[in-house]
C-alpha positions in Angstrom: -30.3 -38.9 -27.9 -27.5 -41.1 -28.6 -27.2 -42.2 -24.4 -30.7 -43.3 -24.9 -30.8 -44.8 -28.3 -27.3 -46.9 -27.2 -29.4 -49.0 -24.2 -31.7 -50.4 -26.8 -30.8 -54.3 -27.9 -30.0 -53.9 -32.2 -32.8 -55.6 -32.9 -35.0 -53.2 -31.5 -33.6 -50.7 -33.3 -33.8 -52.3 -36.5 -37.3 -53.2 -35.9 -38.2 -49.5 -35.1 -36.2 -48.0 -38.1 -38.6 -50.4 -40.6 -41.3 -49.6 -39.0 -40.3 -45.7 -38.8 -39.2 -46.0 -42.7 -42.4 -47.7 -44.0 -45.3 -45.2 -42.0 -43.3 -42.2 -43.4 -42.4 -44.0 -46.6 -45.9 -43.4 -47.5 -45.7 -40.1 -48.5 -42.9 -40.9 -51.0 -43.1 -41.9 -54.6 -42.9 -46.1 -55.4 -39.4 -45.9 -56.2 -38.1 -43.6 -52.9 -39.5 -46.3 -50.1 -36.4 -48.4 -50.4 -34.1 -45.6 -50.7 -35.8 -44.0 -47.6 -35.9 -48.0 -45.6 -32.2 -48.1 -46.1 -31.3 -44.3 -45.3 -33.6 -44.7 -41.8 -31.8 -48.1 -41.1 -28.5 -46.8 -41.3 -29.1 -43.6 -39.2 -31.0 -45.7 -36.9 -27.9 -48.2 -36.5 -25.8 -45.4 -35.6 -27.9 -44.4 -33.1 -27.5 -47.9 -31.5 -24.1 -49.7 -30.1 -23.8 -53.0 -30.5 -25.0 -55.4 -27.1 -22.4 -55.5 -24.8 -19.9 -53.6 -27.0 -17.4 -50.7 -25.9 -19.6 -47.1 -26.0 -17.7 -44.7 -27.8 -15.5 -42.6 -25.4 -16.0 -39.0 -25.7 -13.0 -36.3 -26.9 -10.7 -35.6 -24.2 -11.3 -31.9 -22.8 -7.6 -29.9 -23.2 -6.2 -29.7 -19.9 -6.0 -25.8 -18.7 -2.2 -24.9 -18.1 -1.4 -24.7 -14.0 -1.5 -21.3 -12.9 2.3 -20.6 -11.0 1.1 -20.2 -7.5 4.0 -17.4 -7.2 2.0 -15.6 -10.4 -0.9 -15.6 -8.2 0.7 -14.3 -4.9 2.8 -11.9 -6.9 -0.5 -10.1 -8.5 -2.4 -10.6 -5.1 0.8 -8.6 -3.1 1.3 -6.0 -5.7 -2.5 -5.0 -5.5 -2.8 -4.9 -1.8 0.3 -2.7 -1.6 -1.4 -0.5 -3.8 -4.2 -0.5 -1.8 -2.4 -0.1 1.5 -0.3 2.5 0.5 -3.3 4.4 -1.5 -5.0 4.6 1.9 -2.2 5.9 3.7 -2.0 8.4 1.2 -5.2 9.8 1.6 -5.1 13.9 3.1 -6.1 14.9 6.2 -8.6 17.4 6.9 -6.7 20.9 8.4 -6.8 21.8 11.4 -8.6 25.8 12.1 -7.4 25.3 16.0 -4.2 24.5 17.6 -4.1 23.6 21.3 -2.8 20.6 23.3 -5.5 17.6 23.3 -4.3 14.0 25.0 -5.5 11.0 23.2 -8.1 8.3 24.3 -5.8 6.1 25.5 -9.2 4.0 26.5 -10.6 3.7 23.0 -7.2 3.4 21.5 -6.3 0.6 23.9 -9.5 -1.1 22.7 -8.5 -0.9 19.1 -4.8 -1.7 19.0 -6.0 -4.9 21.6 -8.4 -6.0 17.9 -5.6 -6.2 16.1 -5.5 -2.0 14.7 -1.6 -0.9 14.7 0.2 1.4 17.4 2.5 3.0 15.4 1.8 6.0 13.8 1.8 6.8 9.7 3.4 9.9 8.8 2.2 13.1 6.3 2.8 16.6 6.1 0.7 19.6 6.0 2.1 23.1 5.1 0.2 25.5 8.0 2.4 28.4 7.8 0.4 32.0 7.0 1.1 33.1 3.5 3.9 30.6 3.1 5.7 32.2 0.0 8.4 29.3 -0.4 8.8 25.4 -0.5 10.3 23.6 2.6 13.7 22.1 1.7 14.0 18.0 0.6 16.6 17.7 3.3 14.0 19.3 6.2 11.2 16.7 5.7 13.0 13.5 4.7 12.8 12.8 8.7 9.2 14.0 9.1 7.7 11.5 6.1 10.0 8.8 5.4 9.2 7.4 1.8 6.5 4.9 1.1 7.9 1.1 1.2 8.1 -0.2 -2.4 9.1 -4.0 -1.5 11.6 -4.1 -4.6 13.6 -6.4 -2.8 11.2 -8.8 -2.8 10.2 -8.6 -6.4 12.1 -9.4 -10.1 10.7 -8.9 -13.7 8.4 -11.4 -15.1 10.5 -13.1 -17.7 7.8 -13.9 -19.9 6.8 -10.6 -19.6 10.1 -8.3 -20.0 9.3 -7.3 -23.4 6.1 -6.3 -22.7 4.5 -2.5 -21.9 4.7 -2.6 -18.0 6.6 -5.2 -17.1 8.7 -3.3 -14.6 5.8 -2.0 -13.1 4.9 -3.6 -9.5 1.4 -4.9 -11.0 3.9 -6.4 -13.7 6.4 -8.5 -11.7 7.3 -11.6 -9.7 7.8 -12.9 -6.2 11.4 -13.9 -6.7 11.1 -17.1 -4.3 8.6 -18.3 -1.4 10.6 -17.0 1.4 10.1 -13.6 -0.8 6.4 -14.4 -1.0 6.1 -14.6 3.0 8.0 -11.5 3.5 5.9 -9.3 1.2 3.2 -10.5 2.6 3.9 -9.6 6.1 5.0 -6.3 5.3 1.3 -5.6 3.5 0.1 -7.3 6.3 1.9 -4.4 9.4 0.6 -1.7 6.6 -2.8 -3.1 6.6 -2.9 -2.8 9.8 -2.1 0.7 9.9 -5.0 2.8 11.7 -3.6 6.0 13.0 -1.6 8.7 11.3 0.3 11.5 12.7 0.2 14.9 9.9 3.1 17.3 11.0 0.8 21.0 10.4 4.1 23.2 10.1 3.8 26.6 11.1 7.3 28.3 11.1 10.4 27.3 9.4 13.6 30.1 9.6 16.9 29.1 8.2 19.8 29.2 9.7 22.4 32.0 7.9 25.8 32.9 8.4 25.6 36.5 9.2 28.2 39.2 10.5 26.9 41.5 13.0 28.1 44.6 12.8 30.9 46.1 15.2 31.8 42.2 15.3 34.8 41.0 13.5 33.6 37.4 13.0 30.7 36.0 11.2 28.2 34.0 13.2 25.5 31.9 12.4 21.7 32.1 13.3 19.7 30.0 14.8 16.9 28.1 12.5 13.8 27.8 14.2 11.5 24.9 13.1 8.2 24.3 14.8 5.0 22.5 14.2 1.5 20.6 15.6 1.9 17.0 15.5 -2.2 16.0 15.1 -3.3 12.3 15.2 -6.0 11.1 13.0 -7.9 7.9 12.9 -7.2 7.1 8.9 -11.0 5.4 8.5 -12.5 8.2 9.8 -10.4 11.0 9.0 -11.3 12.4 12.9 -8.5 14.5 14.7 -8.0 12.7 18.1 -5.1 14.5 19.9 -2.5 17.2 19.2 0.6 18.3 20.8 3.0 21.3 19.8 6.9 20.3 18.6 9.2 23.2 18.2 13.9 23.0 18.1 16.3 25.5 17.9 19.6 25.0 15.5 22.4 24.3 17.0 25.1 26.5 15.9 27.7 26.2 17.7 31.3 25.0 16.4 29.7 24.9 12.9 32.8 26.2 10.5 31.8 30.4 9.5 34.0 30.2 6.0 31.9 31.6 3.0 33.1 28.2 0.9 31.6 25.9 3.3 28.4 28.2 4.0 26.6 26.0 1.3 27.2 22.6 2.7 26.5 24.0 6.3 23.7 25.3 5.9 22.1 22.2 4.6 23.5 20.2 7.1 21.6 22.5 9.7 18.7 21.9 7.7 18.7 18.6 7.9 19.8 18.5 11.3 16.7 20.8 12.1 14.1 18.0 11.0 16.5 15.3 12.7 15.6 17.3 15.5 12.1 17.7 15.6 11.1 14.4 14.5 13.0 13.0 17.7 11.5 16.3 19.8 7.9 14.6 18.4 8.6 11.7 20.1 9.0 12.3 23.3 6.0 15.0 23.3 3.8 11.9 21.8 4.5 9.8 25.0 3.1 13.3 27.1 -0.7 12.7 25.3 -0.9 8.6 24.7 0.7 5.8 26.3 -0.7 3.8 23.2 0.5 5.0 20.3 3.9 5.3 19.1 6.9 6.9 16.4 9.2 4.9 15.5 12.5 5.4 17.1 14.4 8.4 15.6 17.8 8.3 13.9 19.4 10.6 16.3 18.5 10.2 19.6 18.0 13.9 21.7 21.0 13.4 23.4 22.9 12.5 20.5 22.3 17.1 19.8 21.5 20.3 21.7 18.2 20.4 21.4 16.5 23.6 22.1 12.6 24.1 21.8 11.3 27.3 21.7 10.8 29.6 24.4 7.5 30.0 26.0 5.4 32.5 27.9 7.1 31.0 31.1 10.2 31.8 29.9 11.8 27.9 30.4 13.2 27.4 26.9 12.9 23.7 27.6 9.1 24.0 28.4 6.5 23.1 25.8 3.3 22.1 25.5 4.3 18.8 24.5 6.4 18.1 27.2 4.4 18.1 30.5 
């Protein structure tokens, strides 16, 4: 009302507020018509600018605050890492059937060519038959290395430390913009993740340090470790391929004193996973020429590696080496 009122020369308005006052003055007593002429005047006059005069400039809106870009990127990272790794995460169905399937290499090929990733996510999947104890720490750190974190990347938010979940990754900064980049091609290789390959254990023996008897020496046994490495496509949750991975300890040289039979023994353990992790390797490469393992931290050479004999009787000969 006022943008329309302010066009309209002063004497207009003044003309208008009389004639306003004195129709609806009518209805008043004698003694309220100039009391209500002046009162319409004046609110009509402040309707109206003056000809040519400055309009009145409106209250300045508050400026909102600039949002820190590294804020932004630091909230958008930390939830699509959650995502990522929540997806990885998700089970695989079980397998009822064992028995060596190649991949297609053809469909895979088509994929990983879109932009799907070649390498191969890792779980774990306890197949044994009445399995009555836990697998050691030491036996599957090869077999699922631990989800990436990107804490290298990230610092607390200052204006944030004293509050509840600051140290939380939803609750922290992007140290610097060469940080920003990083994290954001690391989500970007676990985005990309399509395939993941569940180790389905189905025998795990210890190695022991035994004495036989009639012998004067103790001796250790072999551990046997053995499982079905199955690929699935994550989306689907669809078993593609499967190949058997089995290894022997190698026992020989390893000290036979009942003080070192602790430490020993885990160190055969851990040796035992080393083992079949870089065993699963090479039998991935005898289904697919697509997908892939990273490389392993011992190479086969680097051990005596001993799969498990067969029905042929080649103790080197297993399904998943063709």
């Amino acid at each position: 009302m006022t943008e329309a009122w302010s066009v309209i020369p002063p004497r207009w308005c003044l003309a208008v507020a009389k004639l306003w006052a004195l129709r609806g003055g009518s209805a008043y007593p004698r003694g309220m018509k100039r009391l209500a002429l002046l009162g319409a005047i004046t609110l009509s006059l402040g309707a109206c600018e003056p000809a040519g005069g400055p309009t009145r400039a409106r209250d300045a809106e508050p400026e909102a605050p600039s949002a820190d870009p590294l804020l932004y990127r630091s909230r958008q990272v930390a939830h699509r890492l959650e995502a990522a790794l929540s997806r990885l995460a998700e089970p695989m169905p079980a397998v009822s059937k064992f028995h060596t399937t190649p991949c297609p290499d053809g469909e895979l090929s088509a994929r990983v060519t879109e932009g799907a990733g070649s390498t191969l996510a890792l779980g774990i999947h306890d197949a044994r038959y009445e399995a009555r104890s836990l697998f050691p720490l030491e036996l599957l750190a090869p077999l699922e290395p631990p989800a990436p974190t990107l804490d290298r990347y990230f610092e607390v938010d200052p204006r944030a430390e004293a509050l509840p979940g600051a140290a939380t990754r939803l609750g922290r900064l992007l140290r610097s913009e060469a940080d920003a980049r990083a994290a954001e091609h690391e989500v970007d290789a676990l985005e990309r993740y399509r395939y993941k390959g569940v180790f389905h254990i189905t025998l795990f023996k210890k190695p022991h340090l035994i004495r036989k008897e009639n012998r004067r020496k103790r001796e250790w046994t072999r551990g046997v470790f053995e499982a079905w490495l199955v690929v699935y496509d994550i989306d689907t949750s669809q078993s593609l391929c499967q190949v058997r991975v089995s290894t022997l300890s190698d026992v020989e040289g390893e000290p036979i004193t009942i003080r070192l039979r602790p430490d020993t023994q885990r160190k055969l353990v851990r040796e035992l996973g080393q083992q079949l992790y870089a065993e699963s390797v090479e039998a991935l490469g005898s289904i697919t020429r697509v997908l892939r393992l990273d490389p392993p931290e011992i190479a086969p050479a680097d051990k005596k590696l001993a799969s498990l004999p067969t029905a042929l009787g080649d103790p080197r000969h297993s399904p998943g080496r063709q």
